[in-house]
LUMTI-78154 format. One record per residue: z, y, x of N, C-alpha, C in turn. Coordinates in steps of 0.02 Angstrom, whole numbers, plus 32768, in hexadecimal, padded with zeros to 4 digits. Layout:
LUMTI-78154
FIKOL/n.pz/n.py/n.px/ca.pz/ca.py/ca.px/c.pz/c.py/c.px
FIKOL/Z/Y/X/Z/Y/X/Z/Y/X
...
***
This chain:
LUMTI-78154
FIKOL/n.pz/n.py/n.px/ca.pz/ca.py/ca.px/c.pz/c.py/c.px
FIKOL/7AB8/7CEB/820B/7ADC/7D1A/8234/7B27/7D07/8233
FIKOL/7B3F/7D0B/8259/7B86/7CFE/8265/7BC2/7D34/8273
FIKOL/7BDE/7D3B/8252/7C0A/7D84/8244/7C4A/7D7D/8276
FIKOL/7C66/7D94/82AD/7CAB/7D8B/82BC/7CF0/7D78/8288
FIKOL/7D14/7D5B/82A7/7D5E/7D6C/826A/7D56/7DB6/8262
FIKOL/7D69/7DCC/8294/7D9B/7E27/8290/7D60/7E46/8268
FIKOL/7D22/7E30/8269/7CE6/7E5B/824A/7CE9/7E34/81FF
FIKOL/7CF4/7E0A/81E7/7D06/7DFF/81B5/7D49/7E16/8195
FIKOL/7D7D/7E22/81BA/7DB6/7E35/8192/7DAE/7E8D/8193
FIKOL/7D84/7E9E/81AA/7D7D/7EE9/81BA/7D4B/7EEB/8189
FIKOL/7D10/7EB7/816D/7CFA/7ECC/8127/7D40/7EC5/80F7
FIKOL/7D48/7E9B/80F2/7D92/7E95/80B1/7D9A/7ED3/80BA
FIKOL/7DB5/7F06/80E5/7DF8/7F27/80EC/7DBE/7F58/80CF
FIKOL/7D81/7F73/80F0/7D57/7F99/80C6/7D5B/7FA8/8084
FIKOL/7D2E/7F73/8070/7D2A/7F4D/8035/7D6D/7F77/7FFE
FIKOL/7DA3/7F50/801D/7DE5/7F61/7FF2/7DDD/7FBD/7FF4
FIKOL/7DE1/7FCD/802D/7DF6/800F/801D/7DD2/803E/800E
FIKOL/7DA3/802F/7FFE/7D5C/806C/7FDF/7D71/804E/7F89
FIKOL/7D8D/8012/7F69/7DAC/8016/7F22/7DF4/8049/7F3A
FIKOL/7E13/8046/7F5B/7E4F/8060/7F4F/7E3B/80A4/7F5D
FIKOL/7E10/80D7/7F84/7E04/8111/7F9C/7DF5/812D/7F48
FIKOL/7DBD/80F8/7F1C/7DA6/8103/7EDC/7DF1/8112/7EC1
FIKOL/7E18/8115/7EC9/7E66/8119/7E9B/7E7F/814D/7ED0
FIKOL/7E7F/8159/7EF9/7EB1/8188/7F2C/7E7E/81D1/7F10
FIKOL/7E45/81C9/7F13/7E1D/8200/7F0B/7E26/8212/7EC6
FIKOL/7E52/8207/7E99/7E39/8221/7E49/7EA0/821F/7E36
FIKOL/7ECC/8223/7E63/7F10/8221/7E5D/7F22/8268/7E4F
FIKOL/7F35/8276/7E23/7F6A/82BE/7DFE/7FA9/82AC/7E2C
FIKOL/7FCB/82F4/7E38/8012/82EF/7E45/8038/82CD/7E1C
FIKOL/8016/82E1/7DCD/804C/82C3/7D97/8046/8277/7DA6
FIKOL/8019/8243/7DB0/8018/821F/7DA1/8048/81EA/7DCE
FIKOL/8064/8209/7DFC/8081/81E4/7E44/80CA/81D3/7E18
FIKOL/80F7/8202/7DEE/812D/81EA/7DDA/8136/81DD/7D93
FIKOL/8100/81CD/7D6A/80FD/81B9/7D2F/811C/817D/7D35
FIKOL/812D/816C/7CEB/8155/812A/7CFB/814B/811B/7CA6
FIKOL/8126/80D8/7CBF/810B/80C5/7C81/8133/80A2/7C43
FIKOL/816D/8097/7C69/81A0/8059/7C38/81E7/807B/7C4B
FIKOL/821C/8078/7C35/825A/8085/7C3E/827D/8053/7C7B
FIKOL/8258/801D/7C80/826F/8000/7CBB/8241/7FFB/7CE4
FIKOL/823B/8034/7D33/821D/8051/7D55/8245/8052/7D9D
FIKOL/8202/8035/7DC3/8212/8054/7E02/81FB/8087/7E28
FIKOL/821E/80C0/7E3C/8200/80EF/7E54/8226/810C/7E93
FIKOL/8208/8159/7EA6/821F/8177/7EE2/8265/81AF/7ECE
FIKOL/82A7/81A2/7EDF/82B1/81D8/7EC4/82CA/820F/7EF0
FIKOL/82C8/8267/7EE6/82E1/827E/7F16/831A/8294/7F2E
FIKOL/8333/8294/7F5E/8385/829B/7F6C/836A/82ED/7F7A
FIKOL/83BB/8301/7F97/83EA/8340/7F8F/83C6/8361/7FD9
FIKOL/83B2/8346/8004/837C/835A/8036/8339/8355/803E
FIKOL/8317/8345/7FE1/82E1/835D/7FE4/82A3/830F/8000
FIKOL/82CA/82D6/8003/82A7/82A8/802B/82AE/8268/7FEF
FIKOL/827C/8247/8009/8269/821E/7FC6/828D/81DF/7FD7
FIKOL/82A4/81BF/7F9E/82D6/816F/7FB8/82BA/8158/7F7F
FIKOL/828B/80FD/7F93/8277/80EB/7F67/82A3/80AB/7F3E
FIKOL/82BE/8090/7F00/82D8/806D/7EE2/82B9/8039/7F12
FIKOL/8300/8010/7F26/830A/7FD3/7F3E/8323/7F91/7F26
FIKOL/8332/7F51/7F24/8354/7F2A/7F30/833F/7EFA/7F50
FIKOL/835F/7EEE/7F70/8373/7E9C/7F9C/834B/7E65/7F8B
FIKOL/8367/7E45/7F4F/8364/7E22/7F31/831D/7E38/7EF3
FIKOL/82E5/7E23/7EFC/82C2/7E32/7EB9/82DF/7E22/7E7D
FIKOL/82E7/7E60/7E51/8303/7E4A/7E14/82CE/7E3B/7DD8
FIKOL/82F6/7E0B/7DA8/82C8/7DFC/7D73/82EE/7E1E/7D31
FIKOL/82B9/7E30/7D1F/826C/7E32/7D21/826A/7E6F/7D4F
FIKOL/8222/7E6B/7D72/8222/7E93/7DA5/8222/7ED4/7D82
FIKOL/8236/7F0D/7DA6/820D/7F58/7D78/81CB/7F59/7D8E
FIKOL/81B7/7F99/7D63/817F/7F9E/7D71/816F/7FCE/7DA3
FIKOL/813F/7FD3/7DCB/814C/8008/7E03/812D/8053/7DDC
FIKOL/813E/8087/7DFD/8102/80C7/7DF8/80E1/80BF/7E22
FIKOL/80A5/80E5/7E27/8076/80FB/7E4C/8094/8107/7E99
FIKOL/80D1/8147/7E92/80FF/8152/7EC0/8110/8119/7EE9
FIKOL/8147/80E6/7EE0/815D/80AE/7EE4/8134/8095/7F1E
FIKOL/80EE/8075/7EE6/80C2/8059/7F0D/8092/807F/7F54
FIKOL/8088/80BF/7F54/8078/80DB/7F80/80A3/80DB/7FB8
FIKOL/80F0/80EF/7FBA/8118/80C3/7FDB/810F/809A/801A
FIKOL/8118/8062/7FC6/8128/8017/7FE3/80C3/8019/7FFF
FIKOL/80A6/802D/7FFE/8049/8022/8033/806E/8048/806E
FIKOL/809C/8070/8078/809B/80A4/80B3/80D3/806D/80E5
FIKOL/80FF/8069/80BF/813D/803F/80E2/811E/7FF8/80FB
FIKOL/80F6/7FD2/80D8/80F3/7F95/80EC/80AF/7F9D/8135
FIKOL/8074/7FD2/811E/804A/7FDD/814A/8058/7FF8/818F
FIKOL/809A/802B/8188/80A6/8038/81AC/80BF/8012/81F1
FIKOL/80F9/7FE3/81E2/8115/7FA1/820A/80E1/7F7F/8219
FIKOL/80B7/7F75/81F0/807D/7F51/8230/8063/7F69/8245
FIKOL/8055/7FAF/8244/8042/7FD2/826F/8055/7FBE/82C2
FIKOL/809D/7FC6/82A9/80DC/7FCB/82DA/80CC/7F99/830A
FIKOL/80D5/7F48/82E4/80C0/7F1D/830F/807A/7F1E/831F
FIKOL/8051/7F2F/8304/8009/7F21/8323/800B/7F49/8377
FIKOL/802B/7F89/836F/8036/7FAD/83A1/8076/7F7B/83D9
FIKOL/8096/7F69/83CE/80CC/7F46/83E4/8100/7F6D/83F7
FIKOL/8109/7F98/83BA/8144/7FB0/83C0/816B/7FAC/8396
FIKOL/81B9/7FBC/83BB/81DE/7FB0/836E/81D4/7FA7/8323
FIKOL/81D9/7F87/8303/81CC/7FA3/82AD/81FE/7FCC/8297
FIKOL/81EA/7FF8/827A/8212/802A/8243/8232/8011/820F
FIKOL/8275/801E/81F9/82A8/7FFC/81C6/8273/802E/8187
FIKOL/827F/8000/8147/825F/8013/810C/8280/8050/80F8
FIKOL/82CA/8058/8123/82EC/8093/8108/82C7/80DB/8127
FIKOL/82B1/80BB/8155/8289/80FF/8195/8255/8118/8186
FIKOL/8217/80F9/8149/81E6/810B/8138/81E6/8135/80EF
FIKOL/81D4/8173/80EE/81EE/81AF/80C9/81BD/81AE/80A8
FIKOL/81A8/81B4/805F/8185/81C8/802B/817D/820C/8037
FIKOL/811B/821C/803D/813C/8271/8039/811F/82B0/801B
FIKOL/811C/827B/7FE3/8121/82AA/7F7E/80EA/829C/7F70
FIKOL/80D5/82BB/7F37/80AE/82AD/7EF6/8065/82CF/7F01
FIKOL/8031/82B3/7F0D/7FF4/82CC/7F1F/7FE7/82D6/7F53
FIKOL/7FC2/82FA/7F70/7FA3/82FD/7FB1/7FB1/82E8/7FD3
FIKOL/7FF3/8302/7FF0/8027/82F2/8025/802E/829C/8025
FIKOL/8031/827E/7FF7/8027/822A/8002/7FDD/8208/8009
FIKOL/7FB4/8236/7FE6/7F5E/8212/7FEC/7F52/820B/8030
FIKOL/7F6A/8258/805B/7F54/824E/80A0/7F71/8234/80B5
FIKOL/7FC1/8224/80C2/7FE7/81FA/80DA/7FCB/81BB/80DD
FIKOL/7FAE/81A1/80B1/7F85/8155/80A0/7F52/8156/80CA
FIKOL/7F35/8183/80CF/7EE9/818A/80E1/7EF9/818C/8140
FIKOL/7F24/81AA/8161/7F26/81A9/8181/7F47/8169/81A7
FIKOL/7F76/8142/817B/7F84/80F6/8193/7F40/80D9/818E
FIKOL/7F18/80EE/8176/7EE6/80CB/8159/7EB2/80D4/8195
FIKOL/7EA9/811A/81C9/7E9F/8118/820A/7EBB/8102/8247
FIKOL/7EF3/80FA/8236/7F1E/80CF/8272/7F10/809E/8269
FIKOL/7F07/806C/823C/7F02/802A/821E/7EB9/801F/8248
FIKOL/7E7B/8042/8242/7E3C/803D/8263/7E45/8052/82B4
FIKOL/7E70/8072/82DD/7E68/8080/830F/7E8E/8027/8322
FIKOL/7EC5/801A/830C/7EE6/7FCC/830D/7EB6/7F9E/8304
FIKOL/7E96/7F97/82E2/7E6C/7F5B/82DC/7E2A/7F61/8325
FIKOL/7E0A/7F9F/8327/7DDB/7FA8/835D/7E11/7F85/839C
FIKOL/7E3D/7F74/83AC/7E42/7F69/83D3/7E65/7F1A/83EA
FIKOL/7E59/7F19/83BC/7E67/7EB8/83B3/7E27/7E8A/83C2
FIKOL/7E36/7E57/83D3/7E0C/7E21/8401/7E1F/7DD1/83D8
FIKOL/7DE2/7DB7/83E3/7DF5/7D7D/83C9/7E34/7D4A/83E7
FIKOL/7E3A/7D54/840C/7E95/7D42/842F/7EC4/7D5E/8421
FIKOL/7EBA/7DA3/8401/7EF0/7DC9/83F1/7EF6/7D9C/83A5
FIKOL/7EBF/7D8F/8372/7EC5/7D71/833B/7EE8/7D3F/833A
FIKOL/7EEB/7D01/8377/7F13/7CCC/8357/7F47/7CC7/837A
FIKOL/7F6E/7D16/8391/7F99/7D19/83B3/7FDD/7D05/8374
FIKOL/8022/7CF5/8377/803F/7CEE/8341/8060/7D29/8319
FIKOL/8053/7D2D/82E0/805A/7D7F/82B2/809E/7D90/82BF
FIKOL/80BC/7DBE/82C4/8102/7DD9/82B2/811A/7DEF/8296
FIKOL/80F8/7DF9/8253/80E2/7E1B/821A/80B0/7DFF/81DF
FIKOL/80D4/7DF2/81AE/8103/7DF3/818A/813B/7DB3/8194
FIKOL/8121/7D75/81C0/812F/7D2A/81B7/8151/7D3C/81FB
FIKOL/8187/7D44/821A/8192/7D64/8262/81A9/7D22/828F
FIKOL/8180/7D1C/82CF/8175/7CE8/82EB/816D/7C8B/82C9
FIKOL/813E/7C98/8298/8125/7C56/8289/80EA/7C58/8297
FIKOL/80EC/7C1D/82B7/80B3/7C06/82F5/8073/7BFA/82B7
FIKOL/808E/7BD0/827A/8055/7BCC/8256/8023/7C18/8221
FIKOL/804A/7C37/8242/8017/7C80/8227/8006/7CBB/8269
FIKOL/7FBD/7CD3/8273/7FAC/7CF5/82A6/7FAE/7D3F/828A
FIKOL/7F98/7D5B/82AF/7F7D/7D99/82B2/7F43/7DA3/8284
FIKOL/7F1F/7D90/8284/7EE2/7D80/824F/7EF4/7D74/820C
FIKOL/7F23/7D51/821B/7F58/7D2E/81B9/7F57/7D7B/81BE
FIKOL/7F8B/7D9E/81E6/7FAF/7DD9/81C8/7F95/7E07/81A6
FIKOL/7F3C/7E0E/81ED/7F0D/7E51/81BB/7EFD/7E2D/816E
FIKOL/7EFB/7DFB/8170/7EDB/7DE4/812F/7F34/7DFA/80F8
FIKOL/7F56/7DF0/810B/7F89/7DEC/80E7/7F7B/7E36/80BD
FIKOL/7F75/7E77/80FF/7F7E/7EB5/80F7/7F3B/7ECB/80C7
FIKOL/7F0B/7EAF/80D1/7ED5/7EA4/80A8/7EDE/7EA4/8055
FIKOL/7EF9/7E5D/803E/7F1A/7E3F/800D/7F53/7E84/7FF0
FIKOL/7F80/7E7E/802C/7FAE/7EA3/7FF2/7F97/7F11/7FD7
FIKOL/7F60/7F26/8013/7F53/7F55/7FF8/7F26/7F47/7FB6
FIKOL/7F03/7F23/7FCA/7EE6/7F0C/7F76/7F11/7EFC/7F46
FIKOL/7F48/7ED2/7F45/7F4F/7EDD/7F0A/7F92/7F2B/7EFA
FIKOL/7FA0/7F41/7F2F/7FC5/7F8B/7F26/7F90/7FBA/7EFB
FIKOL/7F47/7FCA/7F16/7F0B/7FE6/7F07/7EFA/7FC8/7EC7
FIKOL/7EF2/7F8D/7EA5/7EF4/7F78/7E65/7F43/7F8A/7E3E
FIKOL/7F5D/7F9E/7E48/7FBF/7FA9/7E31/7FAA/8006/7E27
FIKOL/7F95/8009/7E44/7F87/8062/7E42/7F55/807B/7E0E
FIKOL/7F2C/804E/7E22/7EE9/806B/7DF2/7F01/805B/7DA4
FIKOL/7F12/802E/7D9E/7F3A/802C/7D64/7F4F/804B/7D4E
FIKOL/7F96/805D/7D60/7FB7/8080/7D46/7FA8/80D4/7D37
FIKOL/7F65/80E5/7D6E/7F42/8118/7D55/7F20/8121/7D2D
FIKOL/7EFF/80D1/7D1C/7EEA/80DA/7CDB/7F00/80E5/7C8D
FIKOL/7F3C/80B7/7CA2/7F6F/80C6/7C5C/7F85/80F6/7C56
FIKOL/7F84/8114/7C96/7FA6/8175/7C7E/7F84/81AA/7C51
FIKOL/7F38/818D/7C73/7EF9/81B4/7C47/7EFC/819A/7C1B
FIKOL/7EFF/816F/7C07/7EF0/814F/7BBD/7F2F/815E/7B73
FIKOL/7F82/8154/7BA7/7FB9/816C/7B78/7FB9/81A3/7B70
FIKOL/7F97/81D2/7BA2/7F99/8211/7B99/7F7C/8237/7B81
FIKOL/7F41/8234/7B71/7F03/8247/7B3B/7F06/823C/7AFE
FIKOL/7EDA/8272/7AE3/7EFE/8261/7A93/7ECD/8239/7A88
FIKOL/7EF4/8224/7A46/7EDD/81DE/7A21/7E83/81F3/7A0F
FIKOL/7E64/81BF/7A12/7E22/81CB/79FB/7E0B/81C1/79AC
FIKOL/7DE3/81EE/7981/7DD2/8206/7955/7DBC/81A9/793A
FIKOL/7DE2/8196/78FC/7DBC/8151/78E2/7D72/8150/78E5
FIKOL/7D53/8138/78E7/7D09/8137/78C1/7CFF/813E/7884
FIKOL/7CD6/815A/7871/7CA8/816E/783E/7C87/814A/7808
***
């Protein structure tokens, strides 16, 4: 049997996001701004109530570590812009895409890029695939449209592996210590 591209990168994108739904579905409010190390990247909130996530330019070393927050974010901001271009419209400045808080209010936020993302792909064609990406590599001829879903693929996986994590270490630092053996 012979699978299309787009029907192959539409398993990946599956695939990926039924592990990451496994982590969106079991997220505490608390767990969005925990911050596991003193050097942390997170969301923080300003004087109008709106979330601004730690930036720089320049990746610094050693990198921080993100929160949960952070990284939910940075899945909304980066998904979002390709959204943008898949649609062919403007992209949104990273400053324009608003965090918007701790629990629910971000699961669905995800979930619903996460329906735009499927109404976008239903409508791509194998010409649209090796059309040239604009996103993330912007006008290099040597990466398509196809690179890109795969890109978006790749990096929700490993955002969705960055999360589950750190939810796990929350349960785990946060529970009391277990009884020695006997």
């Amino acid at each position: 049997m012979t699978v299309s591209r787009s029907d192959l990168l539409r398993r990946q994108f599956d695939l990926t996001w039924s592990l990451f739904e496994y982590h969106l579905g079991r997220l505490e409010p608390e767990d969005f701004l925990w911050e596991p190390t003193p050097y942390c990247w997170t969301v923080r909130q300003a004087a109008d109530g709106t979330w601004t996530p730690d930036w720089a330019d320049t990746e610094p070393d050693p990198v921080p570590v993100p929160t949960i927050a952070w990284l939910s974010w940075h899945i909304g901001w980066w998904w979002s812009v390709t959204l943008d271009h898949v649609a062919g419209r403007p992209p949104r400045e990273r400053t324009d895409v608003t965090w918007p808080g701790a629990g629910l209010p971000t699961v669905e936020w995800l979930r619903s890029l996460r329906t735009d993302w499927l109404a976008a792909l239903a409508h791509l064609t194998d010409p649209d695939l090796d059309t040239t990406a604009p996103f993330p590599w912007p006008d290099d001829p040597e990466y398509t449209v196809a690179d890109m879903l795969a890109w978006v693929n790749a990096e929700l996986m490993k955002n969705a592996a960055e999360i589950g994590q750190l939810r796990l270490l929350r349960v785990v630092v946060s529970a009391p210590a277990p009884e020695p053996p006997k």
